[in-house]
Structure formats: structure tokens, C-alpha cells
C-alpha positions in Angstrom: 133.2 126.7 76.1 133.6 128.7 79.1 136.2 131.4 79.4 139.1 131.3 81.4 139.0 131.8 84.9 142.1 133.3 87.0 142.6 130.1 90.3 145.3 129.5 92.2 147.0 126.9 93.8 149.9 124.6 92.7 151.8 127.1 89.8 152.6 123.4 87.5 149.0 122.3 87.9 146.5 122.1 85.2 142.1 122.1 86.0 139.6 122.3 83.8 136.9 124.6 84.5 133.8 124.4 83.0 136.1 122.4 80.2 138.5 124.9 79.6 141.9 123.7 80.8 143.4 126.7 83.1 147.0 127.2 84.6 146.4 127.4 88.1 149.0 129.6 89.4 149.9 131.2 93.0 151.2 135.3 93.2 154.5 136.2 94.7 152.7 137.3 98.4 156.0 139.5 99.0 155.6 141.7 95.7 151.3 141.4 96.0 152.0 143.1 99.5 154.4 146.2 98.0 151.6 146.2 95.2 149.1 146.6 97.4 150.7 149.4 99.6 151.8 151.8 96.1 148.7 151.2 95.3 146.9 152.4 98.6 149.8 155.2 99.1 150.5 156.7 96.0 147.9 154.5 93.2 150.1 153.3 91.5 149.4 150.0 89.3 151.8 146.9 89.5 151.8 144.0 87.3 151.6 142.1 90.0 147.9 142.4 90.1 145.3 140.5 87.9 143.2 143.0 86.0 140.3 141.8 87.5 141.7 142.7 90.9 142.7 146.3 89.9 139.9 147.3 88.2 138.1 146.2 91.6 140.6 148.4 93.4 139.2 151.4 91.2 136.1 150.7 91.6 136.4 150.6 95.0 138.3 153.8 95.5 135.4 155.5 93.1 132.6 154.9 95.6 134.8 156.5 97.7 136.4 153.4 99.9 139.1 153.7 102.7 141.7 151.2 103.0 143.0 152.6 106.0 139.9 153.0 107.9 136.7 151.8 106.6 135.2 148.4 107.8 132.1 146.6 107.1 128.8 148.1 108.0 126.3 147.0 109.6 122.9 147.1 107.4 120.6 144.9 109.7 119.9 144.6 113.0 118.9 140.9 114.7 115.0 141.5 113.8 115.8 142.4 110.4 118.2 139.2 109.5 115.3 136.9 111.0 112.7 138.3 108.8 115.2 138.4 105.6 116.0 134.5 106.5 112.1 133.7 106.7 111.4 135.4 103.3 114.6 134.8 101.2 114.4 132.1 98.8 117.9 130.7 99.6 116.9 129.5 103.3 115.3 126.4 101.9 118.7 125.9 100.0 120.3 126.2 103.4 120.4 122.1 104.4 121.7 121.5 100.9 124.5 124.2 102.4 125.3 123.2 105.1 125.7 119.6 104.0 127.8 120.2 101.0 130.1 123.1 102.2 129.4 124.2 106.1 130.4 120.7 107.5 133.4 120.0 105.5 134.4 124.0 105.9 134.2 123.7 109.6 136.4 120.6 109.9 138.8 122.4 107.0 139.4 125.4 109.2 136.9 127.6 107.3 133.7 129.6 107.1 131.1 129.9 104.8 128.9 133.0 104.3 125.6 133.8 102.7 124.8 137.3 101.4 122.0 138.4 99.3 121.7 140.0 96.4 122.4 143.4 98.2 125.4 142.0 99.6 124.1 141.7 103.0 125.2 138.9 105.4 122.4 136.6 106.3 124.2 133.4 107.3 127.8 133.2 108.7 128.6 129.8 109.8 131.7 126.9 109.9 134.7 126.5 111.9 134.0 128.2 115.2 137.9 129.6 116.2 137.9 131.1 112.6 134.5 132.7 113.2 135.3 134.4 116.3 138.2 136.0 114.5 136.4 137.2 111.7 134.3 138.8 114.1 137.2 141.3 114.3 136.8 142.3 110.7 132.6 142.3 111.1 132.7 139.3 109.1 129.0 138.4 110.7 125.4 138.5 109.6 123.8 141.6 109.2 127.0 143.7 107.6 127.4 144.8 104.3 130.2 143.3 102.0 129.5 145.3 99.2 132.8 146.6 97.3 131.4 150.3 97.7 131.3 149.3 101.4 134.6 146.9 102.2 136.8 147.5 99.1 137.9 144.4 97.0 136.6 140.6 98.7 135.4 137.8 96.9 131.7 138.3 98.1 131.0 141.6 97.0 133.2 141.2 93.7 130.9 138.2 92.8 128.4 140.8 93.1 129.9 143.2 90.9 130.9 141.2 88.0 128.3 138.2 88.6 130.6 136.0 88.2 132.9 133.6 90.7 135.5 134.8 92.2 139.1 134.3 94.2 140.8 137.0 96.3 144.3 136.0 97.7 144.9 138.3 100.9 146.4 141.7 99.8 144.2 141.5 97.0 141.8 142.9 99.7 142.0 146.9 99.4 141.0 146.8 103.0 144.3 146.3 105.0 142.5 144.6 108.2 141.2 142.1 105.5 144.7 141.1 103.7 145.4 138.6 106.1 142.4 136.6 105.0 141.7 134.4 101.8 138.5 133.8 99.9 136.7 132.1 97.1 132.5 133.0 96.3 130.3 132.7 93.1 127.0 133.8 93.1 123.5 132.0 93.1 120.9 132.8 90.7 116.9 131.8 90.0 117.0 129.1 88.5 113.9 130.4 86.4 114.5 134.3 86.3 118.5 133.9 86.0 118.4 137.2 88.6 120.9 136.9 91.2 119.8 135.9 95.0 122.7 136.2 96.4 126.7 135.2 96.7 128.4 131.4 98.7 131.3 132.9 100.2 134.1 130.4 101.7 136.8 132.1 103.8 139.7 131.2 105.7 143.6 131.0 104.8 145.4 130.6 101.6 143.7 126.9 101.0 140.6 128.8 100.2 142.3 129.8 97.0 143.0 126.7 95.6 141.0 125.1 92.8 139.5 122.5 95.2 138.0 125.0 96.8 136.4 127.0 94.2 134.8 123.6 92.8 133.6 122.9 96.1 132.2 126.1 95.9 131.0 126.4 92.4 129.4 122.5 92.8 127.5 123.6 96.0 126.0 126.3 94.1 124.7 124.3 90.9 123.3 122.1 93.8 121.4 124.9 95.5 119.9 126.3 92.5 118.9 122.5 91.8 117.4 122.1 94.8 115.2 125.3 94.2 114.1 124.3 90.6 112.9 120.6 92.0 111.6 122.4 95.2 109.3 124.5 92.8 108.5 121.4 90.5 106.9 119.8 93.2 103.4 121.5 95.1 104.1 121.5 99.0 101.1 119.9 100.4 100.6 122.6 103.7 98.2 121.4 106.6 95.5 124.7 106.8 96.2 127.0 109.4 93.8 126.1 111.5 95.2 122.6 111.8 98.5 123.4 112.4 99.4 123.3 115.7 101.9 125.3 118.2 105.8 124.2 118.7 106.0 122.3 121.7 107.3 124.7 124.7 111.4 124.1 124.4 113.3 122.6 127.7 116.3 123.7 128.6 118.5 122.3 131.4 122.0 123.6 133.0 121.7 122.2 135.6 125.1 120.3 136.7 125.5 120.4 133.6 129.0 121.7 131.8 126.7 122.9 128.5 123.1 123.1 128.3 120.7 120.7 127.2 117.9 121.9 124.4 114.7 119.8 124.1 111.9 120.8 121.8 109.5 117.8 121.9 111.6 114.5 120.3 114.4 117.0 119.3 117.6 117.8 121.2 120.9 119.7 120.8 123.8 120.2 123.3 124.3 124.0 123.1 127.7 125.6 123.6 128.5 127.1 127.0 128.4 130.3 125.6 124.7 129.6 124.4 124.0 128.1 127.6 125.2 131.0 129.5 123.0 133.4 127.4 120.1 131.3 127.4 119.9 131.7 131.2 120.7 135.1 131.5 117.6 136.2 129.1 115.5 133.6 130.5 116.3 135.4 134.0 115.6 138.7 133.0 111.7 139.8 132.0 112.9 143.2 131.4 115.5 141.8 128.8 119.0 143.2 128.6 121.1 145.6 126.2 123.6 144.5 124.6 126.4 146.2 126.8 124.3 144.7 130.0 124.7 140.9 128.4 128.6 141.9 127.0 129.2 143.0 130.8 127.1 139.6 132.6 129.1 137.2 129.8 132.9 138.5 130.7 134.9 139.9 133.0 136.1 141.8 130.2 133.3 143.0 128.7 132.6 141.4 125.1 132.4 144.0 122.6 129.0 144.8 120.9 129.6 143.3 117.8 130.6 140.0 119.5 127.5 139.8 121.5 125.7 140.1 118.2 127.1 137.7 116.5 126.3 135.0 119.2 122.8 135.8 119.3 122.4 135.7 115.7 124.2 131.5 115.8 122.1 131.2 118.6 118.8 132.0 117.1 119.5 129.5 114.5 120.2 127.3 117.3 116.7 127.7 118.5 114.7 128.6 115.9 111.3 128.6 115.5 111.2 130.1 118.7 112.8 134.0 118.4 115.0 136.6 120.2 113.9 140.0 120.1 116.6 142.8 120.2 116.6 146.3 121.8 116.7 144.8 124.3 117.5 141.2 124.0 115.0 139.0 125.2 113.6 135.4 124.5 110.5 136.0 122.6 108.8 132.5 123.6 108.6 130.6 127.4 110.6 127.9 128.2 110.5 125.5 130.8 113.8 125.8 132.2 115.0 123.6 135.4 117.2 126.6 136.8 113.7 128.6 136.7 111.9 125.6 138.5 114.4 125.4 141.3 114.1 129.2 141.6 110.3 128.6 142.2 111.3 125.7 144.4 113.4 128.0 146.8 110.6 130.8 146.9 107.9 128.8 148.0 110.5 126.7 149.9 109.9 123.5 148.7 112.7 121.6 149.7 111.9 118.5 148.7 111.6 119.6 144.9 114.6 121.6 145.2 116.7 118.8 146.4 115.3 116.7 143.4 116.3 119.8 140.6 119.1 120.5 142.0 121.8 118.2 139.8 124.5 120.4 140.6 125.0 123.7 140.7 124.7 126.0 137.5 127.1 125.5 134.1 129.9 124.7 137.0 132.5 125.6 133.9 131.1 129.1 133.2 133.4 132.0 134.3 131.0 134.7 133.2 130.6 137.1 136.3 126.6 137.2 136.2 126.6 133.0 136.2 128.8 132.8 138.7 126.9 135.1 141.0 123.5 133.1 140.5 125.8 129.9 140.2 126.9 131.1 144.0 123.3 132.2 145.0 121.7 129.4 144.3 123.5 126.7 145.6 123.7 128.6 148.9 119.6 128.7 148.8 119.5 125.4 148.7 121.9 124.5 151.2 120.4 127.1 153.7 116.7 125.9 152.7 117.8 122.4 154.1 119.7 123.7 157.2 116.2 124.8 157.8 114.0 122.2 156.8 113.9 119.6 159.6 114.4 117.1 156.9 117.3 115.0 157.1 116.5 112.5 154.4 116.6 115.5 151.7 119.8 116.9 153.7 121.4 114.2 153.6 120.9 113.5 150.0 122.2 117.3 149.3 125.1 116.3 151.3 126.0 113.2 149.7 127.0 114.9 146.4 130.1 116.0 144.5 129.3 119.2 145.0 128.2 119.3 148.8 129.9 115.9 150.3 133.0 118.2 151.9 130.7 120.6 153.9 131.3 119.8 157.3 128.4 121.7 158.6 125.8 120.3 156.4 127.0 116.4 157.9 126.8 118.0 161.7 123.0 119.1 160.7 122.5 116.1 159.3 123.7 114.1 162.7 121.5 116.3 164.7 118.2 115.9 162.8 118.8 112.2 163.3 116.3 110.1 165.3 118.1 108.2 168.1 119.9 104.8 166.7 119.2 105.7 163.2 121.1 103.2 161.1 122.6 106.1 159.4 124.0 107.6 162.2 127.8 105.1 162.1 127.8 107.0 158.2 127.1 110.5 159.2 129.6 110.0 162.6 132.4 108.8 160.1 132.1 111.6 157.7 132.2 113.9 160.6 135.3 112.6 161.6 137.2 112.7 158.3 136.2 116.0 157.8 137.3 117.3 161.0 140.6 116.1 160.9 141.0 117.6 157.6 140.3 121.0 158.9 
């Protein structure tokens, strides 16, 4: 029979865990808070806090921790965590993940992380408001939530003791962590019994319940499931020189309020923010730093651990193909449509650029670079067809959400006109309206 296991939630409940029937009980957050600060100020010991909690605090404070000051660092850069993913044994476990925990955590309000053994973040995903905030705290892939490196959390305590673990906010030593709630147990070989790694889920106090942690601690016995059959059974590989390359990716913005992301039968609708990056290091051969992409994605420039943290979701948004850092840059070609019309408007193909041209570029997007090439390019096109001679494609520009108020564009149109054209009456009447509305 198991021992018993400290969980919270409803103080008159009774669980079993692993068989053994445990009080679940909730702390008194008022005295846990005046616990924590003696404790930080002066280290003093309070009652208030579960052994296993204080001997993490001493720990902590041993390796030389500050609870004032110290925050997560960050061990690997964007090159490193897509190698670690490639070789780490718990990225085939990752669909049984993401299909147990990351899909009910996002809906719940939460996040799930997954660290290796070292403690190293290699996947943060789940609710994407929560993320963001975490992001605050460099709750992201690539930083280190060791206890000798963030103080007391439920990640780097399941570490430590190799065991499954709750932390109830000021059960954090960090303070900018206290606000925050988390439950994690660790993941083992199933044939060495050596630990891969630590299942984090983290949110508000709901992570703390007992629900939570047998969500947790059921996802886990599934992973390591999944790796014992996954070795059982010999993967029949193609040889190498059979296997052929991924299909170039597609990506439109076109008109588009998110962009579109085809890679052969497959699709995804990206977020705007993925969108907007997409184009930006599609745009730029040379690549950009991370302050240059921070500065084109805000007028307030995002901070450099933000921009990180996008490109690492957004490489799993278009893996196989990679993002190379320092600088950024896509490390694969893609055939996108706001590159085509660019081609279009260089060689001055107007008909082609009339047919790309859906609308003008991620029309919702307020970051300062998209608007500028937003701006620049629907001008091209509207000055390309000024020039053309064409009024068939002019027309067909004009008649458009996006171009159907431009008065000049309909007195071009009326002059390109041959005599008694049968579109003339239209292009007279439009004229007219617009006119009086000036």
C-alpha cells in the first residue's frame, strides 16, 4: 500500500490514492502568506507549512536561492530545445499528452509543462491567456525549473524527491511565483525506472485539488504505457533513400484576418501573431534579432523573452520545417501568396496581381512592420493598375471591399473605357455616389 500523500482541495473530502484513503485538506492562505514572509525575512519555521514544503525551502536556500530576486534561467536557446525535442524519448509520448491533459488544461484555464530530467522546459503548452502570463515569471521552454534555480515549485520538487507533488501558491519560495498553483509527478522508463522528466500542470488554486493531481498522475501511467508498447512493437522505417522530402508548406495572409498553413493535404489556421511572424521572416533573407522582430511585432516593443516564447509555439506549429535563431530566420522555403504578389508588382504583372490580391495583408494586425507592408502593398497594386491601360483588371480591383470607395480608381476606370461600353451606366453611377459623398 502506498504512503500517504499531502492533496488539497475540499478540507471534509476523503480520496484514495494509490488505495490509501487521504484527508484532502486546503491551508489557511492568510497564515501560509505570514509563513512564507518569516520565513524569507528572518527563517523562521511555521507550522503552517507541510514538512515537505519546508525542507524544500532549505533546500532551496542551501544552493544559495533568492526569494526576492532570482527567476528562472534560461538553459537553452531555440536550436537547443528543437534538438532536445527530436532526441528525447518523451516526444513520442507527446500526442498521448496533449490528448489526455493539454486539451482539457486549455479549456480549464491551465498549462501544462514538460521538463526533462535536468529540469529543463521543453514543452509549455494549454490555455493561451494563462501562458502569456507565465511568460512573466519565464515559465517557457528552454528555462530551468530546478529548486537550486527557482526555489520551491511542483516541477523541480518532483525532481528532487522523485515523487508527485502539489505546491499551493506561497508555498513557492519565489515571491513572483506565489500567485500561482501547481501539481507535477514525474515520468520514468518504463524499463530502466530512471527518471525522463517531470508533467507539470499550472494555473490557479484548482490545480491543487485531487482531480487534478489524478489527471496528472493518470496521464503519466499512460505516457510511460505508451513508451513500453511503443518499444514492444518494431517500427517498420522506409530506407533513407526512399523517403522522400516534405512537401514545400503554403502559407496565405492574404485578406485573410489569420493565416492559412498548408503542407500537402494538411492545414492549420495560425494565430495572428504566428501569421504576423511568419511574414516578417519570410520577408527578411537576412533574418532578424530578436529585438528587430519584438520592435516590427509592437508598438511597444515585446520583450525578449516574449518573442521567444512565440517562436518556440510556433515551431511546433510548423514543424518538420525549422526556425533558426541568432538571427531568426525560416530554415525552409515557402510558397507564400504575399511573396508572389511581391513578384507580381516587380515585374508588373498586373493581371496576376489583381488575381493574388484577396485583400490587403492580415487587415486585423496592428504590428507597426505589417502595417507598413500592409500599406505598401496595397498602394502597389492600386498604382500598378492606374498604369496598366487595363480596365477589366481595374475595375475588378475597384469593385472590392477594400477598394470600392476610391473615387479615383472609378474615374480611371471610366476613362479607360471604350465608347458605349455597357459598363460605362455602372462606372457613371458609382462616380456619382462618391462624389456627393465627398
Amino acid at each position: 500500500m502506498a504512503a500517504p500523500v499531502d492533496v488539497y482541495g475540499d478540507p471534509m473530502r476523503q480520496v484514495d490514492v494509490d488505495g490509501e484513503p487521504v484527508r484532502v485538506r486546503h491551508p489557511d492562505l492568510r497564515r501560509l502568506d505570514s509563513a512564507h514572509d518569516a520565513f524569507v525575512e528572518t527563517g523562521a519555521s511555521d507550522a503552517a507549512i507541510r514538512p515537505l514544503v519546508l525542507d524544500s525551502w532549505h533546500r532551496s536556500i542551501r544552493a544559495g536561492f533568492d526569494p526576492e530576486h532570482s527567476v528562472a534561467p534560461f538553459r537553452l536557446d531555440a536550436d537547443q530545445i528543437a534538438q532536445l525535442r527530436e532526441q528525447h524519448p518523451l516526444a513520442a509520448a507527446m500526442p498521448v499528452i496533449r490528448q489526455l491533459l493539454v486539451e482539457e488544461a486549455a479549456q480549464a484555464g491551465m498549462i501544462v509543462a514538460v521538463s526533462d530530467a535536468a529540469g529543463r522546459l521543453l514543452w509549455v503548452e494549454g490555455n493561451h491567456r494563462l501562458r502569456s502570463r507565465a511568460e512573466q515569471m519565464n515559465f517557457v521552454e528552454g528555462t530551468s525549473w530546478t529548486e537550486d534555480d527557482v526555489g520551491t515549485n511542483a516541477p523541480g520538487t518532483a525532481l528532487a524527491l522523485d515523487r508527485e507533488v502539489q505546491i499551493y501558491r506561497a508555498e513557492h519560495l519565489a515571491r513572483h511565483v506565489t500567485p500561482w498553483s501547481c501539481s507535477a509527478a514525474p515520468v520514468h522508463d518504463p524499463d530502466t525506472g530512471s527518471m525522463l522528466g517531470v508533467l507539470d500542470l499550472t494555473g490557479g488554486d484548482e490545480v491543487v485539488g485531487p482531480t487534478s493531481l489524478a489527471l496528472v498522475r493518470a496521464t503519466v501511467r499512460a505516457v510511460e504505457s505508451e513508451l513500453r508498447i511503443a518499444r514492444l512493437v518494431p517500427r517498420l522505417d522506409p530506407p533513407a533513400d526512399r523517403l522522400s522530402p516534405p512537401a514545400r508548406p503554403r502559407l496565405q495572409v492574404l485578406g485573410r484576418h489569420a493565416g492559412e498553413w498548408r503542407t500537402g493535404s494538411q492545414h492549420a489556421r495560425l494565430s495572428l501573431r504566428h501569421s504576423e511572424i511568419l511574414v516578417l521572416l519570410q520577408a527578411s533573407a537576412d533574418g532578424l534579432t530578436g529585438d528587430e522582430l519584438g520592435a516590427a511585432l509592437s508598438r511597444h516593443p515585446l520583450a525578449a523573452v516574449t518573442v521567444r516564447a512565440e517562436l518556440s509555439r510556433l515551431r511546433q506549429t510548423v514543424l518538420p520545417y525549422g526556425i533558426h535563431t541568432r538571427p531568426y530566420r525560416l530554415g525552409f522555403t515557402v510558397d507564400a501568396d504575399v511573396e508572389q504578389l511581391v513578384t507580381a508588382l516587380r515585374h508588373r504583372d498586373h493581371r496576376r496581381a489583381v488575381e493574388l490580391y484577396r485583400g490587403p495583408l492580415l487587415p486585423q494586425s496592428e504590428a507597426p512592420a505589417i502595417i507598413d507592408l500592409r500599406t505598401d502593398l496595397h498602394l502597389g497594386v492600386r498604382q500598378l493598375l492606374l498604369t496598366a491601360g487595363d480596365p477589366d483588371s481595374l475595375l475588378r480591383f475597384a469593385d472590392t471591399d477594400f477598394a470600392r470607395d476610391d473615387l479615383e480608381l472609378w474615374e480611371a476606370a471610366a476613362a479607360m473605357l471604350p465608347p458605349r461600353s455597357p459598363r460605362s451606366s455602372e462606372v457613371d453611377r458609382r462616380i456619382q455616389r462618391l462624389r456627393s459623398d465627398y
